[in-house]
C-alpha positions in Angstrom: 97.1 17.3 7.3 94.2 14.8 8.4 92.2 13.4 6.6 88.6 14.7 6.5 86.7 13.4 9.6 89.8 12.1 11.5 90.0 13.8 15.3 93.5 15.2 16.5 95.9 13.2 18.3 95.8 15.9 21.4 91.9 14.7 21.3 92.3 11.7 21.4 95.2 11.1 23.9 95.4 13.0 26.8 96.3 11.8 30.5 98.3 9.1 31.7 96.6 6.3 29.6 97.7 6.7 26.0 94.4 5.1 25.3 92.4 5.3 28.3 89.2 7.1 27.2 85.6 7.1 28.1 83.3 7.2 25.2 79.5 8.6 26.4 76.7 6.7 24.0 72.9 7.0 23.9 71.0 4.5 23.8 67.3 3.8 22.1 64.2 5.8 24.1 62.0 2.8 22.9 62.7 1.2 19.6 66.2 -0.5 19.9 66.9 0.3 16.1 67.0 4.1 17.0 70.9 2.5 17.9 73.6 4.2 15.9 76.2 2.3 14.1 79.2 4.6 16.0 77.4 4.0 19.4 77.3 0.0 18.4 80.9 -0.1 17.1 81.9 2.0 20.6 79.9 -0.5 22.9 81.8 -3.8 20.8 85.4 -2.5 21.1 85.3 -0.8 24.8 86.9 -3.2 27.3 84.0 -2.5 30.0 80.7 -1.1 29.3 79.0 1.1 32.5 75.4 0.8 32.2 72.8 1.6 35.2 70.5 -2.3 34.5 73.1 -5.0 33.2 69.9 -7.1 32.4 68.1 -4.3 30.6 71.3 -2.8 28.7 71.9 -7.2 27.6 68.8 -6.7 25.7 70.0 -4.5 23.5 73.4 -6.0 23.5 72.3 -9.3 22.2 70.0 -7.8 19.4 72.7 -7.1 17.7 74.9 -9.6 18.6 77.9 -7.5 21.0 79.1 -9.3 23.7 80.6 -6.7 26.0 81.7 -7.1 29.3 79.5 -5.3 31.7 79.8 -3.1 35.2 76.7 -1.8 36.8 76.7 2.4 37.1 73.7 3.8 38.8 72.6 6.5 41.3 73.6 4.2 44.1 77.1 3.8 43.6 78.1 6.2 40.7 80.6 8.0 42.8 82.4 5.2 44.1 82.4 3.2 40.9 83.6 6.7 39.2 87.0 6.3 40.8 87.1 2.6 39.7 86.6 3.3 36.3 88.9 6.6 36.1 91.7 4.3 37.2 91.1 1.2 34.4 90.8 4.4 31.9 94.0 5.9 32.9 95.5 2.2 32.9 94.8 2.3 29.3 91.0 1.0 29.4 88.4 2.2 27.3 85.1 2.6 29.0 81.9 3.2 27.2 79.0 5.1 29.6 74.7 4.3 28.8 72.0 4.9 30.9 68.6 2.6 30.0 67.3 4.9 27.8 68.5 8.0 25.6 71.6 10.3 26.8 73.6 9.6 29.8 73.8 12.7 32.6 70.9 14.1 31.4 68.0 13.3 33.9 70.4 10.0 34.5 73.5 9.0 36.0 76.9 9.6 34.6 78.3 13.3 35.9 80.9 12.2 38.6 82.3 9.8 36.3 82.6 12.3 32.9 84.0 15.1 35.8 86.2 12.8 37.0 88.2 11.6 34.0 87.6 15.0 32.5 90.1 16.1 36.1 92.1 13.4 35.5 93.2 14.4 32.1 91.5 11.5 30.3 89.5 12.1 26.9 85.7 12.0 26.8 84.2 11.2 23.6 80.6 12.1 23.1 78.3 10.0 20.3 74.9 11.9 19.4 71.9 9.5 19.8 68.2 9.6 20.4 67.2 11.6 23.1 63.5 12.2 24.6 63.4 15.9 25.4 64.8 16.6 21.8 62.3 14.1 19.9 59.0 16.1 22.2 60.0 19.5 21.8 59.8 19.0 18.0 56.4 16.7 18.2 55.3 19.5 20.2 54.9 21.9 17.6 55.8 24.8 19.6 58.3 27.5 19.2 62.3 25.6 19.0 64.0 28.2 18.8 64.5 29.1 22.1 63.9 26.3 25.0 64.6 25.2 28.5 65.1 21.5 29.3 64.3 21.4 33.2 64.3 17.6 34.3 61.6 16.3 36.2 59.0 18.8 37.2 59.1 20.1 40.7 56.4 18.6 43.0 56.1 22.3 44.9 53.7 24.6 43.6 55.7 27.3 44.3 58.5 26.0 42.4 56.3 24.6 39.9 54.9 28.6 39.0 58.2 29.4 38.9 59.1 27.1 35.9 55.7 27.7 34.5 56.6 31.6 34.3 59.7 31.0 31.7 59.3 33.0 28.8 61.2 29.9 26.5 59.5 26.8 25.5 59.5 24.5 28.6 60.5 21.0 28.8 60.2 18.3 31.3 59.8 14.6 32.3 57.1 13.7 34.4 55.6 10.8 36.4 52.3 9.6 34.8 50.9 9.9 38.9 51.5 14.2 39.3 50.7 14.5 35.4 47.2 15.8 36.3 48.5 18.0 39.4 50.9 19.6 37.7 48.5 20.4 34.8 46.0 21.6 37.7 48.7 24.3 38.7 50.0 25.2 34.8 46.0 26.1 34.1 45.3 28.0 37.3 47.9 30.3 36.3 47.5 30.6 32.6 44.7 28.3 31.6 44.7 29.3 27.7 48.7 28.0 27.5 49.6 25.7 24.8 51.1 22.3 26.1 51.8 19.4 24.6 52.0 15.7 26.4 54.7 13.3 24.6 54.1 10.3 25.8 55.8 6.6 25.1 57.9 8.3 22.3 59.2 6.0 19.7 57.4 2.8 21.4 53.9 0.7 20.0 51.7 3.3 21.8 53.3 6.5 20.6 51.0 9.1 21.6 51.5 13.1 21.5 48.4 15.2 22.7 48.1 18.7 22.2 45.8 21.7 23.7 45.6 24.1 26.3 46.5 23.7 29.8 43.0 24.1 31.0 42.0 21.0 28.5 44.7 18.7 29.0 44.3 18.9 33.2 41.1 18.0 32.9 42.1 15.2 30.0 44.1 13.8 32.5 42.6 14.5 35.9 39.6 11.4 34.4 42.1 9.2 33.1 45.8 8.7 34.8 47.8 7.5 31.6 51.0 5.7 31.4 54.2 5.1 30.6 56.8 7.8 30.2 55.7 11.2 29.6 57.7 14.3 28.1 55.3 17.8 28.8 56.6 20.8 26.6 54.7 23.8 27.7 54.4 26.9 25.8 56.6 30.0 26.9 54.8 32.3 29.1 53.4 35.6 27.5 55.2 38.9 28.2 53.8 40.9 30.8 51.5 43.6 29.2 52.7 46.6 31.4 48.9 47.3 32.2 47.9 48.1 35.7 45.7 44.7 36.7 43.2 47.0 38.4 42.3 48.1 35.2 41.9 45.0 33.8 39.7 44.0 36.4 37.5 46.5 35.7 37.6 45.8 31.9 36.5 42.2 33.0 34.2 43.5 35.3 32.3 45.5 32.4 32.6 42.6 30.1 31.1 40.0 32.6 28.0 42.6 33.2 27.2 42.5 29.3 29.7 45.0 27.9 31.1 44.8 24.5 34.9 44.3 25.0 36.1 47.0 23.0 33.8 49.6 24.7 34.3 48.7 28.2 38.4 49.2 27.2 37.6 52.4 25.8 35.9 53.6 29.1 38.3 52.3 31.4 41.5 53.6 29.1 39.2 57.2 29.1 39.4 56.8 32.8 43.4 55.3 33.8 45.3 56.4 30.8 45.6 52.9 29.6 46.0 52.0 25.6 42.6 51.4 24.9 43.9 49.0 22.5 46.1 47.0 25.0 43.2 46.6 27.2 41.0 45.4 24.5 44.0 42.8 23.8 44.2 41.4 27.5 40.6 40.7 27.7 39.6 39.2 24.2 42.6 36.5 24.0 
C-alpha cells in the first residue's frame, strides 16, 4: 500500500527513460511570491528548465536562490526544440516547462512539447499555480459555475458576436489597444451586459472595474489603459421566444409615451404574445 500522497510507480515511469519526465509549472501572474513551494522544488531538481525569456524566467530564479540550467521555449522554435527535449527526457532527463507568466499551453507555448512526450510514452507531471483567467473570473463577480475561457478576443466582429452570444460566463485576454473596440461591439449587441475588466492582477496597480458593456466602452473609448487585461463578460440571456415584430411595436408604444405594461397588453391582445413576456423584454 502507498503511503498517503505518494503517486504510482506506472505514474511516474513510463517510456524509455526510467526517469525521463517533464514536469509543467506555473509561474507568478505578477507578484513572484504567488510561486509554489512544489513548482520551486520542481524548477531546483530538473536538469534543464524550458522557459519562453531566459532573462525574465532568471528573475524569479534568483529570488529565491535556484540556479537552474536554462533552454529558451517559445512560439518561434517550440516544435523543433520539442523533439530536443523529448530525446534528453527519454535519455533519463527531467525537464521542467514555464511560460513568463501563469500556466504553460494556455494562451502560451508548450503544446507540441507535452503532445510529444505524452506520444513518446514519457510521464507529464502537472503542478497547480496561479493562473490569470481563474483569479478574473472570480474578481468578476459573475456566475462560476459555468464558463468559457476563449484566449485572446477575436479582432472580427463577426467572430467577436459569435463569442459574445455564449450563454456561459465568458472569458478572455485582451490587448489594452482593441479594449475599447471590442467593448464598442459587446454594447451594440447587448448594451445592458455585465462585464467586468481585470486588469494588472496581482501587480502594484491591481485594478478590477465592473459595469455594463455600454459604460465600460465608453470608460475606455476616453482613456486607453494599460497593462494586461482579463475581460469576463456576462453569459448572454436566453432568447425569449417572442416574435421581434412585436417587440418593436411594444417599443414603439413605449417611445410615444405609453406606459410599458399597457402598450404589452395591447400588442399581446393583438399577436397572441404573453402579455407578461412582452412587458419583461421592454422594462429590463
Amino acid at each position: 500500500m502507498r503511503e498517503p500522497g505518494q503517486r504510482s510507480a506506472d505514474v511516474l515511469v513510463s517510456g524509455v527513460g526510467a526517469s525521463g519526465r517533464l514536469i509543467v509549472c506555473p509561474t507568478p501572474i505578477g507578484n513572484l511570491e504567488d510561486v509554489t513551494l512544489r513548482v520551486l522544488a520542481a524548477l531546483r531538481d530538473a536538469d534543464v528548465v524550458a522557459c519562453e525569456d531566459t532573462r525574465h524566467t532568471r528573475v524569479l530564479l534568483d529570488r529565491y536562490g535556484v540556479t537552474a540550467s536554462l533552454v529558451s521555449y517559445h512560439e518561434h522554435n517550440e516544435r523543433a526544440r520539442a523533439s530536443e527535449l523529448v530525446n534528453r527526457m527519454l535519455g533519463g532527463e527531467v525537464v521542467a516547462l514555464v511560460s513568463d507568466a501563469g500556466m504553460p499551453l494556455v494562451s502560451d507555448p508548450g503544446f507540441p512539447l507535452v503532445s510529444a512526450a505524452v506520444a513518446a510514452g514519457l510521464a507529464v507531471e502537472v503542478l497547480p499555480g496561479p493562473s490569470s483567467a481563474l483569479t478574473a473570473l472570480v474578481a468578476s463577480a459573475l456566475p462560476s459555475d459555468v464558463w468559457r475561457f476563449v484566449g485572446f478576443l477575436p479582432r472580427k466582429r463577426g467572430a467577436l458576436e459569435q463569442v459574445f452570444a455564449a450563454p456561459e460566463t465568458v472569458v478572455a485576454f485582451e490587448s489594452p489597444r482593441r479594449l475599447a473596440a471590442s467593448l464598442a461591439v459587446l454594447a451594440a449587441v447587448d448594451p445592458a451586459r455585465p462585464v467586468a475588466v481585470c486588469r494588472e492582477l496581482t501587480k502594484l496597480h491591481e485594478e478590477v472595474v465592473r459595469g455594463t458593456a455600454s459604460e465600460l466602452a465608453a470608460r475606455y473609448a476616453e482613456a486607453e489603459p494599460r497593462g494586461e487585461i482579463v475581460v469576463v463578460i456576462g453569459g448572454a440571456p436566453a432568447p425569449s421566444g417572442l416574435d421581434p415584430a412585436a417587440v418593436d411595436a411594444v417599443r414603439t408604444l413605449v417611445d410615444a409615451g405609453a406606459r410599458a405594461r399597457v402598450a404589452a397588453s395591447v400588442i399581446a391582445e393583438l399577436t397572441g404574445a404573453s402579455a407578461n413576456a412582452l412587458y419583461r423584454e421592454v422594462a429590463t
